[in-house]
N, C-alpha and C positions, 0 to 999 in steps of 0.2 A: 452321869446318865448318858445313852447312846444317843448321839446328836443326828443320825441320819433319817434322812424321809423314813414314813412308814410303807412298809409294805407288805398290801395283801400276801397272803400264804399259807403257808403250814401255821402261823402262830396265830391267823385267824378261824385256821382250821380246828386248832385243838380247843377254841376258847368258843365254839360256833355257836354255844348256849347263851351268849350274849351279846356282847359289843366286842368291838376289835381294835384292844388297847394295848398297846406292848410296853416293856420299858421299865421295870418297879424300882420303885423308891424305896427307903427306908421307910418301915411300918413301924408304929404305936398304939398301944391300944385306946387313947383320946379321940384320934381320928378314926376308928373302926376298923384299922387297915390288917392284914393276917401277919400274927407275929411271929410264922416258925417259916421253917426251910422246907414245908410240904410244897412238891414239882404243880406247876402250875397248873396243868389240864388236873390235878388234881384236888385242886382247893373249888370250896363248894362258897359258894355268891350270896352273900346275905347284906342284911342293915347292919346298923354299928352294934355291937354288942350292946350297950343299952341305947334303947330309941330315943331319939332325938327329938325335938318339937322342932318340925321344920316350916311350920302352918303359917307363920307369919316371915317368911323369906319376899323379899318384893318383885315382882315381877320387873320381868327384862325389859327393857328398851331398847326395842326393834333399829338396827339401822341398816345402809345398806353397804355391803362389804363386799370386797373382792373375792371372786372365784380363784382361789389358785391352784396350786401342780397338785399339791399333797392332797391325796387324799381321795380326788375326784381322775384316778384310771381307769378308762372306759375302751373294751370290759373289762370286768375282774369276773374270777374265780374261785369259789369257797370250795371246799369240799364237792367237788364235779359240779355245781351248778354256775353259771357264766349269769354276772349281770351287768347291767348297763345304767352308767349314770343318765338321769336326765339332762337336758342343755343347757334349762332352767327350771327353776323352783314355780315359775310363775302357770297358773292353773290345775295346782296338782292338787286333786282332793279325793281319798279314801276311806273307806271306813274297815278295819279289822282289829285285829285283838294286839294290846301294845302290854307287855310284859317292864322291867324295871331291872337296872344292875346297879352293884353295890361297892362293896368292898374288895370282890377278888379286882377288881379293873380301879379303884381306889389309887390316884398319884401315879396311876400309867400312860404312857400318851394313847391319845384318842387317833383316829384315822388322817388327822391332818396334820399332827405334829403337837398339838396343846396339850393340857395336859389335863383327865378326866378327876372332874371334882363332883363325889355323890352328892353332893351338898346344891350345886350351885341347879342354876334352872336350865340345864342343857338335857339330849338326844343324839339317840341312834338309830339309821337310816340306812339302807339298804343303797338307795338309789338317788335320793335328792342330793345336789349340787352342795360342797362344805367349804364354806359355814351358808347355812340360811337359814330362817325362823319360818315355825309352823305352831300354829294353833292347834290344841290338840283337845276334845271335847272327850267325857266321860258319859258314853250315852246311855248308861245305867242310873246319874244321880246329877245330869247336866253340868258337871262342871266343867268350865274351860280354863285353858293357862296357855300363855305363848312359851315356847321352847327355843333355844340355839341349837342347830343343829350343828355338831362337830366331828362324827365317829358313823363309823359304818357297823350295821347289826340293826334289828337281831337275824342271825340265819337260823331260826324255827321255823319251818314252817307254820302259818297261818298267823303270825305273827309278823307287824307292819312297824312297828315302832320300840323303839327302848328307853325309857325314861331313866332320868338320874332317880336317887332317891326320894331328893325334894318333890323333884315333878310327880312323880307317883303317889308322892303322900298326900300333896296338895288335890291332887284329883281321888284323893281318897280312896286307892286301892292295894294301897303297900303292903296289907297283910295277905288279902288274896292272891297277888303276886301277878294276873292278869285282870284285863278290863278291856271289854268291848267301847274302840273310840273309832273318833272323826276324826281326821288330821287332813287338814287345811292349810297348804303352803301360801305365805305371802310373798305378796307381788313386787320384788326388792325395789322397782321404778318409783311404788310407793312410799318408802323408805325416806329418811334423810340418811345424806353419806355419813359415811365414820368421820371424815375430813371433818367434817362442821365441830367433831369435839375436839379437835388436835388441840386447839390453842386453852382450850378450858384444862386438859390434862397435863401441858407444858407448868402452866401455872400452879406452884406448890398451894397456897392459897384456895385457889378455886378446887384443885383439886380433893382436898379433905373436904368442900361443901357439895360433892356427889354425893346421892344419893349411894347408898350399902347394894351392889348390885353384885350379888355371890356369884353372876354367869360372866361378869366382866371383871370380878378380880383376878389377877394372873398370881403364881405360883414365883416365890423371891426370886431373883436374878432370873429372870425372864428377857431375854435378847432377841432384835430382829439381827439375822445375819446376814448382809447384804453378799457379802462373796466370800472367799477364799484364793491368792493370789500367789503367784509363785514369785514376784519380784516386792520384796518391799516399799519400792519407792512408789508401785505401784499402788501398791493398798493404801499408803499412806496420801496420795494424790485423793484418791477415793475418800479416806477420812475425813481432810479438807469442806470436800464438795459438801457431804453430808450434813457437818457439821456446819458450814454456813447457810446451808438450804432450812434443816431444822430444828436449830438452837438445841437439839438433844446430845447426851455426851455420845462421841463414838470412839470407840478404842483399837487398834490393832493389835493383834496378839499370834504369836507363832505356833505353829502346831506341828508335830514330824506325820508325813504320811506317806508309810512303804520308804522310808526310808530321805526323804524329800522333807522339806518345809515349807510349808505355808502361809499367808498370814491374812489368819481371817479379819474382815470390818465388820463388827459391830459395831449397833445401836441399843441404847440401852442402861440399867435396868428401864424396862417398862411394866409403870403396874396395872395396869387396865388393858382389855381387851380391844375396848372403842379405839383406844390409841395405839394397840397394836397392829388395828386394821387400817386406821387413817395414815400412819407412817410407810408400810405394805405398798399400800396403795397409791401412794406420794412419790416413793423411791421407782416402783414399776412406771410411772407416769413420767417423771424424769428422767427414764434409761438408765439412771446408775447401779442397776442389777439386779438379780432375780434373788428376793429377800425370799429368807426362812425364818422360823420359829426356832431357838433354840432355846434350854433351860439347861445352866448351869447350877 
């Protein structure tokens, strides 16, 4: 899988009917995903081929996470229209018509590097700050649900919002395909930090007594990658640090690039979201480097 940041462009441009996820993975048809070699701006966005009951998925717990590079360049660019991220999520409230993507953006990364799962309870966003959580009200049949936001879209106009599958379904309009809502960003100050669950997600124990939260489980071999260095003895200093700092495995590993070698630090696997954000946010506080999201 391509392990570089995302970025806006042309493959947001051809995909503008929904979210802007790039990257695909091997597709099957359990998971709903497109099983042939039809060219992407070509393949048409649907549910899993047999619908799912996604009515009892549990809502997310909200926490507060770091703002990072990916995802949030301000401005961007879709097909001629320029926009601008917010600075924060905090007092942002709308009301317009929020549409749902599915399968073609199915195990592709999302705007900020993750990787987009129709299933879990996440969103797409035009403008608010990634990752942040909004409330998103159904003002046709009152329903609400909180969301993750992690991906940028939809570029329709008149359309504010994109939900995963689940979200859509849960606010009961998946078949209609649009719905008149409210979306409501929260006030991340309000939040508890992702930190407060590192120590629960270290522990293998506590960790199988989480709660089943689809928008926090990560996708197998899921790595933070703290850098890429051109001296080994350097990277491996850096392993060191990490690895006394947060009892998680870190590995060094070499990569050729343009002809050069590298050696990237990770951290990882990690399978939870919570802890992808509290370690992020741990390593940026510590200086030991500006961590990404990768998925091998």
């Amino acid at each position: 899988m391509t392990k570089t940041l995302f970025r806006l462009g042309t493959a947001c441009a051809l995909a503008m009917l929904g979210a802007c996820s790039t990257a695909p993975l091997p597709k099957d048809s359990q998971t709903g995903n497109q099983k042939n070699d039809v060219p992407f701006d070509q393949l048409r966005d649907s549910g899993p081929d047999v619908p799912v009951d996604m009515l009892a998925t549990p809502e997310v717990t909200p926490v507060r996470e770091p703002i990072g590079v990916a995802g949030n360049k301000s401005p961007y660019v879709v097909a001629g229209v320029k926009y601008r991220v917010l600075q924060g999520a905090k007092g942002y409230k709308e009301r317009g018509h929020a549409s749902w993507y599915g399968t073609k953006f199915h195990g592709r990364k999302t705007a900020n590097g993750e990787v987009y799962n129709m299933y879990a309870m996440s969103a797409a966003h035009k403008t608010l700050p990634l990752p942040s959580y909004a409330k998103v009200t159904n003002l046709d049949n009152g329903r609400s649900i909180i969301v993750r936001v992690n991906d940028r879209g939809p570029f329709v106009p008149g359309r504010i919002i994109d939900l995963s599958y689940t979200a859509a379904q849960k606010l009961g309009y998946v078949d209609k395909g649009v719905a008149r809502v409210e979306v409501v960003a929260l006030d991340p100050d309000s939040l508890p930090s992702a930190t407060e669950t590192l120590a629960v997600e270290k522990d293998a124990a506590a960790r199988q007594a989480l709660p089943e939260d689809a928008s926090f489980k990560l996708p197998p071999n899921t790595f933070l990658q703290v850098g890429a260095y051109s001296s080994s003895s350097q990277a491996e200093e850096i392993r060191k640090q990490l690895a006394a700092a947060f009892g998680y495995p870190v590995s060094v590993s070499p990569v050729k690039r343009s002809g050069k070698t590298l050696y990237r630090v990770r951290i990882g696997p990690i399978a939870q979201q919570r802890a992808l954000a509290a370690l992020r946010e741990s390593v940026e506080q510590k200086s030991l480097g500006q961590p990404q999201v990768v998925v091998d």
